[in-house]
N, C-alpha and C positions, 0 to 999 in steps of 0.2 A: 520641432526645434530640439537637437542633442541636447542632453541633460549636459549642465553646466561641467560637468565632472571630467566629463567626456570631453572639453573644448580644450583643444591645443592652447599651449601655455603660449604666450608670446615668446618666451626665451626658445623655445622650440621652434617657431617660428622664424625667428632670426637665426636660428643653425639652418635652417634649410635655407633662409636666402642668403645665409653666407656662403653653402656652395655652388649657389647658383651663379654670384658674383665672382669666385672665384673662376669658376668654368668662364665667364666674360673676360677677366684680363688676362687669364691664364691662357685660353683656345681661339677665344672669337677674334680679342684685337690683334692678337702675335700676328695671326693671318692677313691684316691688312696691314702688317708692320712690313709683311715682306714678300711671302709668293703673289700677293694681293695686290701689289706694286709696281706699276711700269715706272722705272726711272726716267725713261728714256724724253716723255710726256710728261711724268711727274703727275699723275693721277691713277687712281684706282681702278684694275680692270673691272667691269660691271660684273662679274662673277668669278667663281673657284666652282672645280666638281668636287666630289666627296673624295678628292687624293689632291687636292690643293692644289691642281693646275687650274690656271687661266683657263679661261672658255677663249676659243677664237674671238677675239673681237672683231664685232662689227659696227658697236660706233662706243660713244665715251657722251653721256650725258651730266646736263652743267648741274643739274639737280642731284646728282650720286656724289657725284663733289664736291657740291654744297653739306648734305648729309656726312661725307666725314669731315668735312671741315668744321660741322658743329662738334663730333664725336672726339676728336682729337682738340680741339679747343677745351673739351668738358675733363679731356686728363692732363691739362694744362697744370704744371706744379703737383702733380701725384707723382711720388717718388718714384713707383714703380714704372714709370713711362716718362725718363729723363728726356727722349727725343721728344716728346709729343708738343713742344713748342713748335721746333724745327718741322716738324711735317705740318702743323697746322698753317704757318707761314706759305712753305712752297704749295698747299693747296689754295690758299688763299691769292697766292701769284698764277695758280693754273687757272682761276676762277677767269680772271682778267684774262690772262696771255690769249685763252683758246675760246673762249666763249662770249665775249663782250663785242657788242656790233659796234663797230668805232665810226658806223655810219650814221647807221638808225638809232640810238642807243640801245640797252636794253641787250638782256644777254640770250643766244642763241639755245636751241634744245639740243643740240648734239652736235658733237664733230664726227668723224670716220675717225679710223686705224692712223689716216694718216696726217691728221692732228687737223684739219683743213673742214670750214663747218657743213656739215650735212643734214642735218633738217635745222634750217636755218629761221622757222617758226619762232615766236613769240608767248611762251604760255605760263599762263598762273602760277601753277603750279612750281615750276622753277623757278620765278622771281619770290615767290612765297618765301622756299628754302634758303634761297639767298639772303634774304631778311633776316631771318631765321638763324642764319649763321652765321654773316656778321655780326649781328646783335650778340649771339654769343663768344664771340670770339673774339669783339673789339671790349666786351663786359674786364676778358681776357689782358690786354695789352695796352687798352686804350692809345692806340696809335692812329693819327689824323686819318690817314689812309682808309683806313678801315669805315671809321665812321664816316668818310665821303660816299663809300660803298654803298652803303646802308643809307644814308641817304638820297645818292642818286636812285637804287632799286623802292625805296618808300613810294620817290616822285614819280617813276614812271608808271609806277602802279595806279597812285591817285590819278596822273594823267593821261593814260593811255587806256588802260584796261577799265577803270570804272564805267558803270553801265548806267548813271543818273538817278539809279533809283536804290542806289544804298550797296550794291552788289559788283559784281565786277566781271567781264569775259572771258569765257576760259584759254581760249585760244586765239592769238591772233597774227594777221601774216607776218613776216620779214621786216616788213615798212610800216606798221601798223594798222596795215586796211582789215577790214572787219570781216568774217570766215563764217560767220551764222550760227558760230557756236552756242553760243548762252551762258547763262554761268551753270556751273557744274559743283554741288556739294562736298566734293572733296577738295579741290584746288583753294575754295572758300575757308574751310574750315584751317588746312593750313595756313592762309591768310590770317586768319584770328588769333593763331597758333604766336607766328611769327609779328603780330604790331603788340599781343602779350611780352613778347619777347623784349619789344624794345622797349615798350614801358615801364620793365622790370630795371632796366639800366639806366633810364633817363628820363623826364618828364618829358613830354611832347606832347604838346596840343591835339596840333593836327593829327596824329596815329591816334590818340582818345577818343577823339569826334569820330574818326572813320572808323573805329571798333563797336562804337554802340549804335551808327549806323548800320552796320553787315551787321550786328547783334540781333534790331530792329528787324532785317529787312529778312532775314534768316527764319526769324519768326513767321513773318507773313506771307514769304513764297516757297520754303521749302515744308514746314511740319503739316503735318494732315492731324489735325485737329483730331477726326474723329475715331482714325486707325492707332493715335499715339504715338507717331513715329518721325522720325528725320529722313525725309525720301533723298532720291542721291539727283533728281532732277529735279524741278522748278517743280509746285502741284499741277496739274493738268498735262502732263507729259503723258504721251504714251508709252506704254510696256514701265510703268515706273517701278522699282524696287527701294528696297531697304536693307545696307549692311550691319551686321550687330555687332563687327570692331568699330564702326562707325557713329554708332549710338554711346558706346564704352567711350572711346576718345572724345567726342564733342565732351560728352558728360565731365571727364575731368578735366579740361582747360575750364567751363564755365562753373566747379564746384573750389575749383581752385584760385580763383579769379574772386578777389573783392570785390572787383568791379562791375563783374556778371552775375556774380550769384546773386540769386533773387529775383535778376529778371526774367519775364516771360521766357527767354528760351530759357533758362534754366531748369525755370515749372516744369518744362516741356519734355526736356530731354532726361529730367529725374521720371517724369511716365515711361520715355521710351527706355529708359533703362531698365525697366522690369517686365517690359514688353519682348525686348531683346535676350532680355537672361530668361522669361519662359519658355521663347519659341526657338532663340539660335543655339541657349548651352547645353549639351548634353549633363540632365544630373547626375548623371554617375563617374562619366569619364572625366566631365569637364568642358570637352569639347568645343568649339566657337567655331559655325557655319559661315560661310562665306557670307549669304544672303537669303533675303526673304521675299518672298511677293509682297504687295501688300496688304494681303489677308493675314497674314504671319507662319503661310505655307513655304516650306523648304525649296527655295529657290536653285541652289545651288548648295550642296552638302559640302563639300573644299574644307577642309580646315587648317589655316593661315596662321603660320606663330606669329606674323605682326597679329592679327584678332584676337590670339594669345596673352600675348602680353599688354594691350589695350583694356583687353578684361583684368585682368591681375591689375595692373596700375591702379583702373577706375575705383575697385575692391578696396582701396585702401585709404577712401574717401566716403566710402559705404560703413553706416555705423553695426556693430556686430558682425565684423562680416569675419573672424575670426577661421572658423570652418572651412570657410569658401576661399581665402587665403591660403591656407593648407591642403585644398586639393589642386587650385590651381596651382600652387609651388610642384606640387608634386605632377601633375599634368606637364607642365612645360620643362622640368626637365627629365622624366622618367621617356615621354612621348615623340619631345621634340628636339633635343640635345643631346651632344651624344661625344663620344673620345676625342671625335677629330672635327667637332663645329655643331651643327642642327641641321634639321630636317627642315626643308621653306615650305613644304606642304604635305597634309596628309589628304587621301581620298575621303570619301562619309565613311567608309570600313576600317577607318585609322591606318591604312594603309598606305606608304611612304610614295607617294606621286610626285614628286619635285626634290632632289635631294643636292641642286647643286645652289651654291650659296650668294646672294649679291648682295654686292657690296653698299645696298642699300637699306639692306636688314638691320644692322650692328645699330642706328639712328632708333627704332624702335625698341630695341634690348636695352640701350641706354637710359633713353625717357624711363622706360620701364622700372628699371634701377633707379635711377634716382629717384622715382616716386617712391619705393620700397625704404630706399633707402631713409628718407625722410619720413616715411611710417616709422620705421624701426627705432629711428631716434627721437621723436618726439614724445 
């Protein structure tokens, strides 16, 4: 343990994450204010290269849009982003326009280029965000609209996707017939992610009961007891693994959460979290591995600034973690940020393997921040 003398002051602390925040409104959101911006569609292309063009698109997913419609919702009335009402609205009108099945209900995974739906699937994960985003966005405006949204995407969830036993499918067709998927740990967790969300704006029974369900069932089908860890499939899965952003993130919705802390998954995932910072962080660099077997062998060395910032957030619900705060600060922006945006992946040699940017990132840099941010100030 550094000698006490030696721990970064908190005032130091907060200068380094004020110019981290600074680089956020300053670099990351300009670029989705504008080269980042199809007007034409009025959604966000899914990526920029390191020179701020467009990537050819090949399709437009309702999930990246749902993601800035949280992000721009969250700089709603910050002076410095007088438009971000106005763009939060027309993404909130693109959610609907292009991706809502006005058959089947329930909204589509993607359109093409030319706005018309192309994987016209059913999955979790996108209805997840969608919650997730209303919920913040109507937190925002409170306008009827909004929270019809958010309630129609609650019900189809509870009605379509749940799987009887506390969990829910990750994928399912068009019309809702069923694809053999199962549930999948991460689609889940945003689930948890986003009925926190709307409990934070409104009491609601039913999102209560179905959060300490998936809480429950989360406990009993997904954590391996004797490895300590949150696997990303159901236990008895073959080829299973375990990601350590994934043990980080669980960890701060349920440390964060009145409602969770203290249960069983919470026990659970306070183990996996020092399982994950032994085996996935590098301690020098800092570093956070994509994944792990689950022996807690290096699966995958990838290192992901959402993992990034997952671990920095989680950090600042971790007590003494002072130290560790200050190399992450410094990891993520020495490593992975940079004049004209960030880096979305480095190789296991810290070497820049992914440098163009999507427009789904900026959703994790925010969480990020404002977990910081509420460290700072508290």
């Amino acid at each position: 343990m550094p000698d006490a003398s030696s721990l970064p002051a908190k005032s130091e602390l907060s200068a380094m994450f004020a110019r981290v925040q600074q680089h956020f409104t300053g670099v990351i959101v300009p670029l989705w204010q504008g080269p980042g911006w199809n007007p034409d569609l009025a959604l966000p292309y899914e990526a920029l290269d390191a020179q701020h063009r467009p990537l050819p698109p090949q399709r437009y997913r309702a999930m990246a849009c749902a993601r800035q419609l949280f992000l721009f919702s969250s700089l709603i009335d910050d002076p410095r982003f007088p438009d971000a009402r106005t763009r939060a609205a027309a993404l909130f009108r693109s959610l609907q326009h292009h991706f809502h099945d006005s058959e089947h209900g329930g909204w589509f995974y993607s359109i093409g280029p030319d706005g018309v739906p192309l994987d016209r699937r059913k999955d979790l994960y996108t209805h997840a965000f969608i919650i997730f985003a209303c919920a913040h966005y109507w937190a925002k405006v409170r306008e009827p609209l909004v929270e019809s949204v958010l309630n129609a995407a609650l019900h189809v969830v509870a009605e379509r996707f749940a799987d009887g036993d506390g969990l829910y499918e990750s994928v399912l067709d068009e019309d809702w017939a069923l694809l053999g998927a199962g549930p999948l740990q991460n689609p889940l967790m945003h689930l948890a992610e986003a009925f926190l969300a709307t409990l934070e704006v409104r009491e609601d029974t039913a999102t209560l009961a179905a959060l300490d369900a998936l809480a429950d069932s989360m406990q009993r089908r997904f954590i391996d007891a004797d490895k300590g860890v949150m696997l990303e499939r159901p236990l008895g899965s073959e080829d299973n693994w375990s990601e350590p952003g994934h043990q980080f993130e669980w960890f701060y919705l349920l440390e964060s959460s009145d409602r969770l802390r203290g249960t069983a998954l919470h026990r659970s995932l306070n183990t996996a979290f020092d399982h994950a910072e032994a085996q996935g962080v590098d301690p020098v660099t800092g570093a956070v591995v994509a994944s792990l077997e689950v022996d807690g062998q290096v699966k995958d060395g990838t290192q992901r600034i959402w993992a990034q910032a997952e671990y920095l957030r989680a950090l600042t619900l971790r007590p003494h973690s002072e130290p560790l705060l200050a190399r992450q600060l410094a990891a993520l922006q020495q490593r992975f940020l940079h004049a004209g945006g960030w880096n979305e992946c480095l190789d296991s040699q810290g070497r820049v393997s992914r440098s163009d940017m999507p427009s789904t990132t900026p959703y994790h840099l925010a969480t990020c921040y404002i977990g910081l941010s509420e460290y700072f100030s508290a």
